[in-house]
N, C-alpha and C positions, 0 to 999 in steps of 0.2 A: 653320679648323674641321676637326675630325679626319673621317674616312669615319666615323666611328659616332655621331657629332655631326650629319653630313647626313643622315646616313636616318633618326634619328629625325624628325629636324626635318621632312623628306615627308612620314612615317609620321604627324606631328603633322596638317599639313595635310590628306592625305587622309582621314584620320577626321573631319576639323572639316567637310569636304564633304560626305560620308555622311552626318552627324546632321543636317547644315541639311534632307537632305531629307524629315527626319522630320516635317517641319513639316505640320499639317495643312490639306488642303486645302481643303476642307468648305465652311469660311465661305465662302471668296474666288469660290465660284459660287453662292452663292443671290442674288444682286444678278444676274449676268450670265442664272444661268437663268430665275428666275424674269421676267423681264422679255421677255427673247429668247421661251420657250414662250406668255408668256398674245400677245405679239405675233402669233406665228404663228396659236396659235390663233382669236384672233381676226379675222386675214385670209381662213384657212380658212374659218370660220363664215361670214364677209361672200361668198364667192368662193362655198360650195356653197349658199347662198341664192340666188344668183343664178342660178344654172346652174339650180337648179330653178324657178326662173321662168321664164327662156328657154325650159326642158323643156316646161313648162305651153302655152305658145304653138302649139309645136311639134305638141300632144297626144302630149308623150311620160312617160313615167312620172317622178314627182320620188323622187329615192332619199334618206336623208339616215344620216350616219354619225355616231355621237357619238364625242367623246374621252371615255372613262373615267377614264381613269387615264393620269399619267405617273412612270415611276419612274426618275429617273439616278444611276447609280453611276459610280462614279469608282475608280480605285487608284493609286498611284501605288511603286513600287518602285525600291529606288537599294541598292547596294552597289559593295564596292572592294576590292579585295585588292594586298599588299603583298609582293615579294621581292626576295633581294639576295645580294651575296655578296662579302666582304670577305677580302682575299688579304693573303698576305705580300710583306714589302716587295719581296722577289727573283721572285716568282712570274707569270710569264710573259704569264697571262689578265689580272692587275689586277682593280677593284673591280669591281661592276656593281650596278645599282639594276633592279629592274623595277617597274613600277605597272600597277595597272587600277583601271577604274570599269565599271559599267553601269547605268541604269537603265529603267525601262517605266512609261509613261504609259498607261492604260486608261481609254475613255471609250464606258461603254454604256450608253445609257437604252433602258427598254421602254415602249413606247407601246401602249395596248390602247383599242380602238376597239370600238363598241359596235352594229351595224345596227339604225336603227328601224325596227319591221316588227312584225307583229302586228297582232290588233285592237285591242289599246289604243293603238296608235299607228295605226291607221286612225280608231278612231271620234273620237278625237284631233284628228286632221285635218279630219275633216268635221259635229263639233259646231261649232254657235254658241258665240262667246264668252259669256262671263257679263257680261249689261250692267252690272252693276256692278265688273267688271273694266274695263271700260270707261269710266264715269263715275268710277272711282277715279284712274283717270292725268288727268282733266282736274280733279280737285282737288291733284292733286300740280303741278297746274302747266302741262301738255300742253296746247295749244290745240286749243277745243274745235272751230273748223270742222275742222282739219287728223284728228284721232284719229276724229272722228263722219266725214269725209268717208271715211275709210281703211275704216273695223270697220263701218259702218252702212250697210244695205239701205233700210230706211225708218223713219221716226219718225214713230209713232200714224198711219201710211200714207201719210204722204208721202216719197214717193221718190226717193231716190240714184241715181247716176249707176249703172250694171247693166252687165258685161259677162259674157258668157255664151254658149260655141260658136261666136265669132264673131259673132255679135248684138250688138248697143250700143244701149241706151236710157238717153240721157241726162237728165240730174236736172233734176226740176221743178225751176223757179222759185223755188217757196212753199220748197222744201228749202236751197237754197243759200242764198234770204235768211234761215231760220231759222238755218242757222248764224255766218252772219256776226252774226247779234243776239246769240246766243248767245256768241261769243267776246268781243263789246261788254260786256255783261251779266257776263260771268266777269274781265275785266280791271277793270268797277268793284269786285270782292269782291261780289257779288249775286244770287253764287247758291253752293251748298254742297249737300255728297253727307254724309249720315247712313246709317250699316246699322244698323240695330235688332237684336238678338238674341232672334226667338220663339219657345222651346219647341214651342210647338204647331203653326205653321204653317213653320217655319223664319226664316233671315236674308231682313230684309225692306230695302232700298236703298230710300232716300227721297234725292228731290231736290226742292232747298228754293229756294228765289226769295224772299231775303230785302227786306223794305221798311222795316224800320227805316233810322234814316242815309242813304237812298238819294239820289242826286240823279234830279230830276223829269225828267231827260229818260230817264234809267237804268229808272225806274219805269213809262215810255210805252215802253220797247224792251222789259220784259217783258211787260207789256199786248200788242205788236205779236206776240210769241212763241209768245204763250198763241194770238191769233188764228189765226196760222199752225197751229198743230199743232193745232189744235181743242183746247185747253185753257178750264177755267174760266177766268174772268177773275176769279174774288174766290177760287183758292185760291193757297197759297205752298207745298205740300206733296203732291208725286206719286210714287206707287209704282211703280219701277222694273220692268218687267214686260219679258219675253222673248214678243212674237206678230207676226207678219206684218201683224196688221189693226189698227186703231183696239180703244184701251183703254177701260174703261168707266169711269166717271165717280171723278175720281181718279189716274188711272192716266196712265202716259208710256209704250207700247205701242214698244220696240226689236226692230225685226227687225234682230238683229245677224249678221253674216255670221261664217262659218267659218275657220278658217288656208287651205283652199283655195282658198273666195270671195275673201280679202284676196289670195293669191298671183296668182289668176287677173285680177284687176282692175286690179293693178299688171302684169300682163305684156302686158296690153292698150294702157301707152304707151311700147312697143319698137317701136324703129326698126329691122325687118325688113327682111333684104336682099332686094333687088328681084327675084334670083333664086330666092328661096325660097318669092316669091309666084307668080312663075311656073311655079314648079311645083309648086304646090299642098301641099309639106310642111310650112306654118304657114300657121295663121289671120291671113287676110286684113288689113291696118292700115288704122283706121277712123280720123276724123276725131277729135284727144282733144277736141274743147268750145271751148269757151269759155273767155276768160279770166277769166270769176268762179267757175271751178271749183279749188279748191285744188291742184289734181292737172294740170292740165291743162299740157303740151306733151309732149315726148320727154323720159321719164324714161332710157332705155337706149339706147346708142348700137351700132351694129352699123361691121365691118369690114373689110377680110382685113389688116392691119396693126396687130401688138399696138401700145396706146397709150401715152405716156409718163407721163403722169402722170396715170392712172386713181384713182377711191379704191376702187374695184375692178373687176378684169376676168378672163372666161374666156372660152374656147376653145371655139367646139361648131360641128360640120358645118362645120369649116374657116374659118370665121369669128369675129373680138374680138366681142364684148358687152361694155359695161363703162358704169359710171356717171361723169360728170367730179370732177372733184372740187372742182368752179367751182357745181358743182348741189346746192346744201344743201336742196332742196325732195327729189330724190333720194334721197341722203343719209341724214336726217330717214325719210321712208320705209321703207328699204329697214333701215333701225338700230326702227323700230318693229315691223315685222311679226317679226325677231329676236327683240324683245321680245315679245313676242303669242305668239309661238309658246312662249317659256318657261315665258308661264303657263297657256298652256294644255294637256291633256294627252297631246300629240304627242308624248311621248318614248319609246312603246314598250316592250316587256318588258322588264325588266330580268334579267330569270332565263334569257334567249335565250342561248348561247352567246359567248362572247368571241372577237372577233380580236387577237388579241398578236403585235407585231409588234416583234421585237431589231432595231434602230439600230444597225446597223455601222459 
């Protein structure tokens, strides 16, 4: 092969490497980011829910940040340059070939985060849910002790398990067995959530206790339901109603609790370190109940050693907090008040300012 036989033949190669890099690279990360970001974010999510639980115990303020937006860019740059120099047969230096390449990998996504804060993100926080927010997820399928034990104060006045400033009054009797009839009752299909559409008075939530097809012992555990809650016994059909007291005739009276009632109730079965109660910087740990409480032992564990294999854990006043991930009762919770708070409207101004933060 001659000298000008070989440097094309280079010259060949080095541009057939240059073009490969033309190749776009776009597709080959929406699989990897897409998956990697909702990941993250949602351990985030699990991780500052938590922390502001523990906050809650503490009586410390709960902050919460949202993700807005994530934008990743990408670039990728390649080039190559070619030189040489072909001598005579007699000439002293001889042939010479040089090559170059270079190219640049750029990898910057912007992440813009959003502070809740405001009053619509106070009042947010501290409305009652909408009981038929509530009765909507136990027709989707959510067991009705565990959702009415979480979001519920009392039903038609009987009362839920309460904590409050270090205070704990635990759940009537008549409440905890309403709910267990109640989950009976919802695993036969034999009971159903209706919302009516009224012009005049607005959307009205009806809860129905169905007795067609029933099995008779299903039909004696709403009969027991109605008793408990002070229900008629010959209706099938009660309006969903938002009061602290006893409904009037008709009526299923939800004193449904707030996103900071649910946080604060839930922060009540942390296992506080012994040193924090001595010295008085969290509220006191109280006995959680009973085992016919749906809720009832250490939901959050405390530490000074991060844990292996947490389904979530943070760091606060120098000590782990975290849930196991052996604890689906946990779990379950701590993915419902998540929930809860999505739809309720704890999300704060949108119009506030942005934090935009470049990823180097």
């Amino acid at each position: 092969m001659t000298p000008n036989e070989t440097i094309l033949l280079i010259a060949a190669v080095l541009a057939s490497l240059v073009l490969s890099g033309c190749a776009s690279i776009g597709p080959g990360t929406v699989t990897v980011d897409r998956f990697d970001y909702s990941s993250a974010i949602a351990d985030s999510w699990k991780q500052q829910t938590l922390l502001n639980i523990v906050k809650l115990r503490y009586m410390d303020m709960p902050v919460f940040v949202d993700v807005a937006s994530i934008v990743a860019g990408y670039s990728l740059e390649t080039g190559g340059n070619i030189g040489g120099q072909i001598s005579s047969a007699d000439a002293v230096q001889g042939n010479s070939v040089v090559l170059g390449a270079n190219g640049k990998y750029t990898d910057r996504p912007t992440i813009t985060y959003v502070p809740m804060t405001g009053e619509k993100f106070l009042i947010g926080l501290l409305t009652p849910i909408d009981p038929k927010n509530i009765f909507s997820l136990l027709q989707s399928g959510y067991a009705a002790d565990f959702i009415l034990g979480l979001t519920v104060e009392s039903l038609n006045g009987v009362r839920n398990r309460t904590a409050l400033a270090g205070a704990v009054r635990e759940a009537e009797p008549d409440f905890l067995r309403a709910l267990a009839l109640l989950r009976e009752i919802q695993a036969a299909g034999a009971v159903g959530l209706r919302v009516d559409e009224n012009k005049a008075t607005g959307t009205t939530a009806l809860l129905i206790m169905r007795r067609d097809d029933v099995e008779p012992d299903i039909l004696e555990k709403q009969n027991q339901l109605r008793r408990l809650l002070h229900l008629p016994e010959d209706s099938q059909r009660f309006v969903l109603k938002y009061s602290p007291s006893r409904g009037e005739e008709g009526e299923l009276s939800v004193n449904s609790r707030s996103m900071l009632q649910i946080m604060t109730a839930f922060s009540s079965y942390i296992d506080v370190p012994e040193a924090h109660i001595q010295d008085r910087s969290a509220v006191p740990t109280v006995d959680t109940g009973s085992a016919d409480n749906p809720a009832s032992g250490t939901l959050v564990h405390s530490g000074k050693e991060k844990p292996e294999h947490a389904y979530t854990a943070v760091r606060y006043r120098d000590y782990w907090f975290w849930i196991d991930h052996s604890n689906w009762q946990a779990k379950r919770a701590l993915a419902a008040i998540m929930f809860f708070f999505t739809l309720s409207e704890a999300k704060g101004n949108n119009s506030l300012p942005l934090i935009t933060i470049p990823a180097q």
